[in-house]
N, C-alpha and C positions, 0 to 999 in steps of 0.2 A: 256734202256729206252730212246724215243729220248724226244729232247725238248719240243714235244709238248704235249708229255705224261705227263713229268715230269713238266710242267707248269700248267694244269690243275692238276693235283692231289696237287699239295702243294698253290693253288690259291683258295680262300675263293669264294663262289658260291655270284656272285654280284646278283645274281634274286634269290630272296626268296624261299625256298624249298615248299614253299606252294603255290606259283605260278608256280614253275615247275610242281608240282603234279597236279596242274590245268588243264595245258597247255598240259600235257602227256595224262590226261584222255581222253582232248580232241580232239586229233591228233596224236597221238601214240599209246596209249596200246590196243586202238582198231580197229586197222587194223582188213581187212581179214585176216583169215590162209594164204591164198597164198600172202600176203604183207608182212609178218611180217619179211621174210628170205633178203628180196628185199632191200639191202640199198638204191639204186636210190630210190625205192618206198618210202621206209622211211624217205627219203632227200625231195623228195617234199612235207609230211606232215610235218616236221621238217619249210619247206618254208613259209606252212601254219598257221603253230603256233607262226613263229618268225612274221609275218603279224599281226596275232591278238594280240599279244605284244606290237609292237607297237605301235596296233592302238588303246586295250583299258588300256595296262597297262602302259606304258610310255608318254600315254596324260593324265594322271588321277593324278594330283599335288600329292594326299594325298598320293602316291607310293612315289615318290622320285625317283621313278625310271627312268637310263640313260638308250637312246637306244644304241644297240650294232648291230655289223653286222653278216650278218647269219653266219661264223666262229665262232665268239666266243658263239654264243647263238646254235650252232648247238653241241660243246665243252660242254657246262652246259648239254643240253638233251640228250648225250651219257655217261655224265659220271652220270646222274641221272637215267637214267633209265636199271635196271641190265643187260638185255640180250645185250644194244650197249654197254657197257662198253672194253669188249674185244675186237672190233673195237676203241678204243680211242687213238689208239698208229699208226691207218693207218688214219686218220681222213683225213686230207690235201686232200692223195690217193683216200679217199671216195670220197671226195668235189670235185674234178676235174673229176674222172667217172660220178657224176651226173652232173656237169653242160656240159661235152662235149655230155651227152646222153639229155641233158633239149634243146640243143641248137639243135636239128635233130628233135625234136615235132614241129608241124605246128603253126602258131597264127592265126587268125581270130579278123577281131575287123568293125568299122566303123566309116562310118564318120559321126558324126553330126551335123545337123544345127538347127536353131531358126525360129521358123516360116515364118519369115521375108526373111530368107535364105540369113542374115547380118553380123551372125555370127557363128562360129563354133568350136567345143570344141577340145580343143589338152590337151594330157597330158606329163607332165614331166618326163622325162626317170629316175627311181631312182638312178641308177648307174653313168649316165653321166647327170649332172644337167644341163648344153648346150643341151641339144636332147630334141626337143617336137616331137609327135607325136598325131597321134589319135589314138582314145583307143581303145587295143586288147588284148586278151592273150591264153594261151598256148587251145588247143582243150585237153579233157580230153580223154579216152578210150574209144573205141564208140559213142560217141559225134559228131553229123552231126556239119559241119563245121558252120550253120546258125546259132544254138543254141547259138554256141561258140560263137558266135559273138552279138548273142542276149544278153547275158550270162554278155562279159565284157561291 
């Protein structure tokens, strides 16, 4: 068993088992058939649900709830959900196939201005809080690049 196995199984689930069950219903247990096999695929609805985490369970006082970063809330959603359980001991392995395969997907975004064309919106890079840009993100499968862009 490596560490990181053995750190999650004997570590008390810090997100509530009924907000996991939420968040799974949500972003996980109902993939397509052809997603379900697909850890990248599963990593980026994992990405999806750690977002809505965030955004409505760890801004919501009456939770208590800390955020965490998509490692450890990726770690809660495989050991909660049966079928990624057996992946919980290559987790890391997992995390770095998807993000070297997240990082070959295209972005799309734009620039926008204020009527006046005085000012214009950048956003904050999550990861390196130095980096502003303007706002884009990833093109989804089949998705014209415009949409994408319309989109973020």
């Amino acid at each position: 068993m490596t560490s990181t196995d053995n750190s999650i199984r004997h570590s008390k689930h810090s997100i509530p088992t009924d907000i996991l069950d939420d968040l799974c219903s949500r972003f996980i247990i109902n993939l397509p058939p052809e997603d379900r096999g697909n850890l990248v695929r599963i990593c980026f609805q994992i990405e999806l649900a750690h977002w809505f985490y965030l955004d409505y369970y760890c801004t919501d006082e009456s939770n208590r709830l800390n955020p965490c970063g998509i490692r450890d809330f990726a770690a809660h959603i495989f050991q909660h959900v049966p079928q990624l359980r057996e992946h919980i001991r290559n987790l890391d392995e997992v995390l770095v196939n998807w993000r070297e395969y997240k990082q070959t997907v295209p972005t799309y975004g734009a620039i926008l201005l204020d009527s006046d064309l005085t000012h214009v919106l950048l956003v904050q890079s999550y990861w390196t809080k130095a980096s502003w840009g303007f706002p884009k993100g990833k093109v989804n499968e089949d998705e014209e690049p415009w949409k994408c862009a319309a989109r973020e």
